[in-house]
C-alpha positions in Angstrom: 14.3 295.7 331.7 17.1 292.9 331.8 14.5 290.9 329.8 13.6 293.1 327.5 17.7 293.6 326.5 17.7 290.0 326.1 14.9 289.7 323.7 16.6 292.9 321.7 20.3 290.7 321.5 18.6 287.7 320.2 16.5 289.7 317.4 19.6 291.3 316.5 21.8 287.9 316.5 18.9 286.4 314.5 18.3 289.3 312.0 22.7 288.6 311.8 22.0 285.0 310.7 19.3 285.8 308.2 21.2 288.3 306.4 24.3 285.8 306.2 22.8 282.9 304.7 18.9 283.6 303.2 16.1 281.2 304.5 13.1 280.7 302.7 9.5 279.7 304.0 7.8 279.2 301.0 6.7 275.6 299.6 10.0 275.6 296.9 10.7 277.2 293.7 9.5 275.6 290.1 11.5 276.6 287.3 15.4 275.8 285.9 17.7 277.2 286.9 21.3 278.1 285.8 24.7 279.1 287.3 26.0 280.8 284.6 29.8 281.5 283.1 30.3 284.5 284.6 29.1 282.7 288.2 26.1 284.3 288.3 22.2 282.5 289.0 19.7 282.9 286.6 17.1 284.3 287.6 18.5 285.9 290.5 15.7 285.0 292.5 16.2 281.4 292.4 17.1 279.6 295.9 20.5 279.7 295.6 23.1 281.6 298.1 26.3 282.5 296.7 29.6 283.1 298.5 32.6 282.8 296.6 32.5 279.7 294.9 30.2 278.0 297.3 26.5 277.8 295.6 24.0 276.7 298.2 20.8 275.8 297.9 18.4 277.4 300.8 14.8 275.6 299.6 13.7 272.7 297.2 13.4 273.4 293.1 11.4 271.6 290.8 13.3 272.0 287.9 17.1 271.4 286.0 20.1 272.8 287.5 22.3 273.6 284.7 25.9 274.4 285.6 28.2 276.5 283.5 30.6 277.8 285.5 33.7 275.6 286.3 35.5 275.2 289.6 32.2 275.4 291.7 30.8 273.9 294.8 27.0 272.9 294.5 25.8 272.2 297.7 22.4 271.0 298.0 22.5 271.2 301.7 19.7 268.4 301.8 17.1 269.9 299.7 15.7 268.2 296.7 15.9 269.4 293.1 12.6 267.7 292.1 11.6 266.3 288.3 8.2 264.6 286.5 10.3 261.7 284.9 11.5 263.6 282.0 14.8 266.3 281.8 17.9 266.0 283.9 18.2 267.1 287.4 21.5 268.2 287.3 23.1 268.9 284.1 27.1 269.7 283.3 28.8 270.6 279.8 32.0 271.0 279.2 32.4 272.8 282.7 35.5 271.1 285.0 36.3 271.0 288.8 33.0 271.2 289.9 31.9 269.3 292.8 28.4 268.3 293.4 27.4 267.5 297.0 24.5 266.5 299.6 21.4 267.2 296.8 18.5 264.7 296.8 17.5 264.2 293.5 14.8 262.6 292.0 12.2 261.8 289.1 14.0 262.6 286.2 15.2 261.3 283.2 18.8 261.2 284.1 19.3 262.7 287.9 22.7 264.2 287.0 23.9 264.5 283.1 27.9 265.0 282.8 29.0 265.7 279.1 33.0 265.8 278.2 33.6 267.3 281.6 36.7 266.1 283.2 38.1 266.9 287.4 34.7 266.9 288.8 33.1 265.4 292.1 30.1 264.0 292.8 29.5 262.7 296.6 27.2 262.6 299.3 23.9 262.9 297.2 20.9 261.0 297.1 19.5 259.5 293.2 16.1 258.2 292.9 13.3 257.6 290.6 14.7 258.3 287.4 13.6 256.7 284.0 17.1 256.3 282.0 20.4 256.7 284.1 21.2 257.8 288.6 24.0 259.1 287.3 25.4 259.5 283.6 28.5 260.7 282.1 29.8 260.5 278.6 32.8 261.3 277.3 34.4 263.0 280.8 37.5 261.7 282.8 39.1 261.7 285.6 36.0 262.3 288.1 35.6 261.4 291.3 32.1 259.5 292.3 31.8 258.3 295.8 29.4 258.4 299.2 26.5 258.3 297.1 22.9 256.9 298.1 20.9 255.4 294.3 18.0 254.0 294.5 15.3 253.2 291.7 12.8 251.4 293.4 8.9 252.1 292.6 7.1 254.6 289.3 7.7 258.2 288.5 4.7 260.1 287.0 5.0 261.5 283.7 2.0 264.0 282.7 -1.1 261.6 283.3 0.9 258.1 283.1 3.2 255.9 285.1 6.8 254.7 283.8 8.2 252.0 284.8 12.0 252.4 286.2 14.5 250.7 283.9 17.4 253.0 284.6 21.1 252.2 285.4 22.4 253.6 288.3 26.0 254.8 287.4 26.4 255.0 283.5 29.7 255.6 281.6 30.2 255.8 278.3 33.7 257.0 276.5 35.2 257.7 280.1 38.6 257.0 281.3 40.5 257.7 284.5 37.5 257.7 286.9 36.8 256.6 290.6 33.3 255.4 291.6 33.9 254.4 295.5 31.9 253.7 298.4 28.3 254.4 296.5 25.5 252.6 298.0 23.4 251.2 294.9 20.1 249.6 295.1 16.7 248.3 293.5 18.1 249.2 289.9 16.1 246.8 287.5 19.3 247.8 284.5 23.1 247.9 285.2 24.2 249.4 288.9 27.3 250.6 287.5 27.9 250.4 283.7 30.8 250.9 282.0 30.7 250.7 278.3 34.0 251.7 275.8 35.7 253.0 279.5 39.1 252.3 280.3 41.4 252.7 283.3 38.7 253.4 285.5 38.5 252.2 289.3 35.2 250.8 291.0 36.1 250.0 294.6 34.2 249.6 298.0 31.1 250.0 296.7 27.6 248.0 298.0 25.6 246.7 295.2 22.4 245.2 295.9 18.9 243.7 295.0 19.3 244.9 291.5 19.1 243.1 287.8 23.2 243.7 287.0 25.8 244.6 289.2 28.9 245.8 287.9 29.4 245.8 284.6 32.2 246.5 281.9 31.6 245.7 278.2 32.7 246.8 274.3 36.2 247.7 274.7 36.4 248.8 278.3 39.7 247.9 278.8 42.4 248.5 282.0 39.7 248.8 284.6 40.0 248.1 287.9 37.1 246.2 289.7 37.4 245.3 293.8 36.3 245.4 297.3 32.8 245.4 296.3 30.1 243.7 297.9 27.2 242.6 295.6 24.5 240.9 296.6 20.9 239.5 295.7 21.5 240.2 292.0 18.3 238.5 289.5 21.2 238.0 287.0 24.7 238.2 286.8 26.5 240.4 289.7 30.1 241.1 287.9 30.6 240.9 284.1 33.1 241.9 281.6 32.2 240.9 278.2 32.7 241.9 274.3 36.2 242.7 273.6 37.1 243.7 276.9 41.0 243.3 278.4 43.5 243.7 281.1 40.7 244.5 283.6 41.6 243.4 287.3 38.3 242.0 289.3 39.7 241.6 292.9 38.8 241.1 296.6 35.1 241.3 295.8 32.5 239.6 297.9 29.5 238.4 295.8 26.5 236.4 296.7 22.9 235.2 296.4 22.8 235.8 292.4 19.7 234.0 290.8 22.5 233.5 287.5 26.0 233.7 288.2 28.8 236.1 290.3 31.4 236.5 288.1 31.3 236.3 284.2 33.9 237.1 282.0 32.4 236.5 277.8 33.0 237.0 274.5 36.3 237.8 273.4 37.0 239.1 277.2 40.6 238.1 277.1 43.8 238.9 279.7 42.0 239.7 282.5 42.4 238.6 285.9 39.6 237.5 288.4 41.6 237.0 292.2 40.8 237.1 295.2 37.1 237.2 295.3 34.8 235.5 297.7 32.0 234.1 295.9 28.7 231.9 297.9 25.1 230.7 296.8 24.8 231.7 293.4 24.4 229.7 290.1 27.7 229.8 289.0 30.4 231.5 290.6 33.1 231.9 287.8 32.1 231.5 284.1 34.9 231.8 281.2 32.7 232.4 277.7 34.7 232.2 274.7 37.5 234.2 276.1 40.9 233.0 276.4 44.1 234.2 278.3 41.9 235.0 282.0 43.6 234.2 285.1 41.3 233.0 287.4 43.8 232.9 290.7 43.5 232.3 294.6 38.8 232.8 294.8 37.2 230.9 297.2 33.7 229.8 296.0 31.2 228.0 297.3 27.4 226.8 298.3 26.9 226.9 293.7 24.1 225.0 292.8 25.7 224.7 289.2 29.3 225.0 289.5 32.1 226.8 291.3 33.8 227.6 288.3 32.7 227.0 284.6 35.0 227.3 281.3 33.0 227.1 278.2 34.6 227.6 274.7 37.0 229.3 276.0 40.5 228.4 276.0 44.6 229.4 276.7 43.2 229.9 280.1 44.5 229.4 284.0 42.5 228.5 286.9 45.1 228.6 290.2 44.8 228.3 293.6 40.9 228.5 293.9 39.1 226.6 297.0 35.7 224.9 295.7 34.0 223.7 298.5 30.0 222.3 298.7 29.4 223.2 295.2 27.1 220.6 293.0 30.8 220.6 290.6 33.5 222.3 291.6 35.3 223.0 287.9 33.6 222.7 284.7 35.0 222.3 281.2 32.5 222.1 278.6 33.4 222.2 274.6 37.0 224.0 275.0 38.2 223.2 271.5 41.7 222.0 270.1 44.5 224.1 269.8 45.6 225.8 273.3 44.9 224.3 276.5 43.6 225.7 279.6 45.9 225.0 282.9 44.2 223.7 286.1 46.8 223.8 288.9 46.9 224.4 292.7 43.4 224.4 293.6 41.7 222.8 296.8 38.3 220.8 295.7 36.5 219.4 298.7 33.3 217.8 299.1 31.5 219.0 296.0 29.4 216.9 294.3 31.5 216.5 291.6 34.9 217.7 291.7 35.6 218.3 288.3 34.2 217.6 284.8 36.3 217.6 281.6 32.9 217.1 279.3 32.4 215.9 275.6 34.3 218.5 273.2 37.2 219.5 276.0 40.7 219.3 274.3 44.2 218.9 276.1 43.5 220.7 279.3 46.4 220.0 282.1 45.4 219.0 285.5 48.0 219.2 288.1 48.8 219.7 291.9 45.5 220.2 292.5 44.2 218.2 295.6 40.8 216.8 295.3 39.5 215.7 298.6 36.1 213.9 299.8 34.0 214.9 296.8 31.3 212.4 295.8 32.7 212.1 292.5 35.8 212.9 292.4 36.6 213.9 288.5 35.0 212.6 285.5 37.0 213.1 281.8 35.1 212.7 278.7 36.7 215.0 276.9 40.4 214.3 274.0 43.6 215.2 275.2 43.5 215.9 278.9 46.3 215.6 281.0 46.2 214.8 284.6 49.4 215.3 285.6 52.7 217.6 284.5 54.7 213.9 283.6 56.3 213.9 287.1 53.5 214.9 289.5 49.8 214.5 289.3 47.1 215.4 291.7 46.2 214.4 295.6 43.0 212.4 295.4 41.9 212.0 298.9 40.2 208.0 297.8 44.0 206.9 296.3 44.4 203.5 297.7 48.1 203.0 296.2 51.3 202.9 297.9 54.5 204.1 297.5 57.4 201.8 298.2 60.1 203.9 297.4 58.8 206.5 299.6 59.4 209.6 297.2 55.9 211.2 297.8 54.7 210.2 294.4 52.1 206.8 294.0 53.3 203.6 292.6 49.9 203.1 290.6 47.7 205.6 288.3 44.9 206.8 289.8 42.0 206.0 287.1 39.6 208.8 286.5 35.9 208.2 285.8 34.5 208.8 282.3 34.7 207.8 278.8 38.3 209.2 278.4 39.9 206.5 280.2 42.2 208.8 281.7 45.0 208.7 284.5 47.0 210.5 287.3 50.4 208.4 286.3 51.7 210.5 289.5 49.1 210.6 292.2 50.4 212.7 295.1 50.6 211.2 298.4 50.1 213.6 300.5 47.7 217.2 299.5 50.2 219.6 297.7 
């Protein structure tokens, strides 16, 4: 009898559970769906469970999810909202303070689509297989987009063909003000996170690898904030901002392994300021491309089979307290025309190959309390102009063979650098600065 009670109690419990939050046991649902304005789920029998502003998903769909209804949770509670490489997954439209959590989506054209909606949050979801963009907003600011899992790797079916996967993982376009934190991006043969005419936007502590581009910030993306990232094993370049793009801050990154370069400011990038950053076993760690006005201040780079760091038209420029160390050169200046000098100062260059080049076409760049130590060429000048010292101080050159009578820390003799310049440190340092 005692056992019979039992079974009762649990049926009842059970029948409790199933009338609180509906389960289904059916293979999914195919067919869009929509939360409409007035909160409502079209149709009704869609696998969705409402309570208050909490929209649950109880079973897989194969279909879009459109959202329009603001100030909702969508919580894919691990299911997957399912596409055939066309459509979005998730689509938002002028809808704010929605949030957007733990949905694995996949095999769309754009997993989630976020038009000129501002306040929203997208975390803890999983983005695969889509043909254009993970993630995509345009013209929305101020959301939040962290914890994420995007991955591209592989083909997505589309009727009776295969597409190839050329999509970027995080795309903005036209959007200011937002955070894209602590995203896991992988495998995207695009951009892993693209910003393009985006200002004042923060990408932090994110993991970027085995992908074409990492981050990247171009045409007018001005004011952004790049740092704490690690990107790794890109094909190309792993942090870029190029084409009119200023006052962005790329800081306490740690990039390596890139088949091209790690850090590459170009083209009229200008005022921006690359600190901080750890930088190992790629081409080139930091290029300057016809940009002036970048700080490039306090990175330690190393292991480059080109060059630690490379300025190339690119002038008004200042390259500070950097460590170079077992690079093939450790600075390069290639064709930085007349009329405004770039400022080499404070950096530690040890045991490159070559510790700096001043080549053919380099105007009136100032080297100074930099100390150059035990690299098998210490510095070659061919370029017009150069200065190697400030006219009191010079350089430490770790080879200096002069002495210093009058003890004042300073060497008695210039210290003659190779090239066609015929060049000099007038005041070789005795001692590393």
């Amino acid at each position: 009898m005692r056992k019979a009670v039992a079974y009762l109690i649990v049926f009842a419990l059970a029948a409790m559970v199933l009338a609180t939050v509906p389960m289904s046991t059916s293979a999914g649902y195919v067919g869009d769906v929509t939360i409409l304005k007035n909160g409502k789920v079209d149709p009704a029998n869609a696998p969705i469970y409402v309570s208050g502003s909490i929209y649950t998903m109880t079973d897989d769909i194969t279909g879009t999810i459109t959202i329009e209804k603001s100030g909702i949770t969508l919580d894919g509670a691990g299911f997957t909202v399912g596409g055939s490489g066309t459509g979005n997954g998730i689509y938002l439209e002028d809808v704010n303070g929605v949030t957007l959590m733990n949905l694995n989506i996949h095999g769309f054209l754009d997993g989630i689509m976020m038009i000129s909606s501002n306040h929203n949050t997208i975390k803890q979801n999983t983005v695969s297989q889509c043909v254009d963009d993970c993630i995509d907003l345009k013209g929305s600011d101020g959301n939040t987009i962290k914890e994420n899992m995007i991955t591209n790797s592989g083909q997505v079916n589309i009727g009776d063909t295969t597409d190839e996967l050329y999509a970027n993982g995080i795309f903005l376009e036209d959007c200011d003000d937002n955070t894209i934190k602590e995203n896991t991006v992988s495998y995207i043969i695009d951009d892993a996170i693209y910003l393009i005419y985006s200002s004042d936007n923060t990408v932090k502590t994110n993991i970027v690898t085995d992908s074409t581009w990492g981050i990247v910030a171009e045409m007018s993306s001005h004011n952004n904030i790049i740092k704490e990232n690690t990107v790794t094993d890109m094909s190309s370049n792993s942090i870029v901002v190029a084409l009119n793009c200023f006052n962005n801050n790329i800081c306490h990154n740690v990039v390596s392994n890139a088949v091209w370069g790690g850090i590459a400011v170009a083209s009229n990038a200008n005022n921006n300021m690359v600190k901080e950053n750890t930088l190992y076993n790629t081409r080139i760690g930091v290029m300057v491309f016809m940009s002036s006005g970048n700080c490039i201040w306090a990175n330690s780079v190393s292991g480059c089979i080109w060059e630690g760091i490379r300025l190339q038209f690119s002038n008004g420029n200042t390259i500070k307290g950097n460590t170079l160390e077992h690079n093939y050169r450790g600075i390069l200046l290639i064709r930085n025309p007349a009329g405004g000098s770039n400022l080499i100062k404070e950096n530690s260059i040890r045991e490159n190959d070559v510790g700096m080049i001043l080549s053919y076409n380099s105007y009136d760049n100032v080297v100074y309390h930099n100390n150059f130590v035990a690299n098998g060429n210490q510095a070659i000048d061919n370029g017009i102009g150069n200065c190697w010292d400030n006219g009191a101080e010079g350089n430490y050159w770790s080879d200096y063979s002069g002495m210093d009578m009058d003890d004042d820390g300073i060497g008695d003799t210039p210290y003659y650098i190779n090239g066609v310049a015929g060049s000099a440190d007038n005041y070789p340092l005795m001692n590393p600065w």
